[in-house]
C-alpha positions as CSV (number, residue, x, y, z in Angstrom):
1,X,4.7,31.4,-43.7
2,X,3.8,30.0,-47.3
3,X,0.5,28.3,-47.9
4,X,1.4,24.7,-48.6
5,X,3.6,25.1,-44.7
6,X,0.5,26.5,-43.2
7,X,-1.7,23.4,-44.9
8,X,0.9,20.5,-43.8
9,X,0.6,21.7,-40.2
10,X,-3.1,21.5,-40.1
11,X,-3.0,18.1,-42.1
12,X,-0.5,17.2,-39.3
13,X,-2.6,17.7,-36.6
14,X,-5.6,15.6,-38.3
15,X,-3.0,12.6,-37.6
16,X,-3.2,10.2,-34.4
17,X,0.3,11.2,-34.1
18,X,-0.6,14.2,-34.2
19,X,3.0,15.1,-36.8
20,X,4.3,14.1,-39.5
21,X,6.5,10.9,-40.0
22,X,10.3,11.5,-39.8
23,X,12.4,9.8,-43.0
24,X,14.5,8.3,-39.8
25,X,11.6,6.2,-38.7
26,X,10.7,4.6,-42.1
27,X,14.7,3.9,-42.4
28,X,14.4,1.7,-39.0
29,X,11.4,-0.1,-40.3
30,X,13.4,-1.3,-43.2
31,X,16.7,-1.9,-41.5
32,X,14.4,-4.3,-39.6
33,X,12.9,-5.9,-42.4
34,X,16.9,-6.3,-43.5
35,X,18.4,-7.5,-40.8
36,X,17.9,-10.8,-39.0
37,X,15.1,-10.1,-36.5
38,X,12.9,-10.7,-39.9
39,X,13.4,-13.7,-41.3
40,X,10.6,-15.5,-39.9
41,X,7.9,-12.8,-41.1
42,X,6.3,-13.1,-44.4
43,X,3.3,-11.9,-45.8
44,X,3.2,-8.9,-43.6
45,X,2.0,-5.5,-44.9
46,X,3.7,-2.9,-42.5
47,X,2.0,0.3,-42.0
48,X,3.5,3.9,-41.0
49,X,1.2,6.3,-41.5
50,X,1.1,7.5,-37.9
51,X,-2.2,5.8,-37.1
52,X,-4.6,7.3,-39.7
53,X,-5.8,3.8,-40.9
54,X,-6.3,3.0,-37.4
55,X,-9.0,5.5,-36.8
């Protein structure tokens, strides 16, 4: 297994999450913020970084 592989998993387990974020679930955070469900929200920042600003 190459080095940088071997270093993501152990930076992946440092996570809440405990993995990395799939490109899927940022894609459903902005559909959200496109479709209709959002037009009341402004001035939001939206975080997805798996819960490592929450610790």
């Amino acid at each position: 297994m190459p080095v940088a592989e071997l270093e993501q998993r152990q930076l992946a387990t440092e996570l809440p999450i405990g993995r990395w974020g799939r490109p899927d679930e940022i894609a459903e955070l902005v559909t959200h913020l496109c479709s209709d469900f959002a037009g009341f929200q402004t001035g939001q920042t939206h975080v997805v970084d798996g819960g490592m600003t929450s610790t």
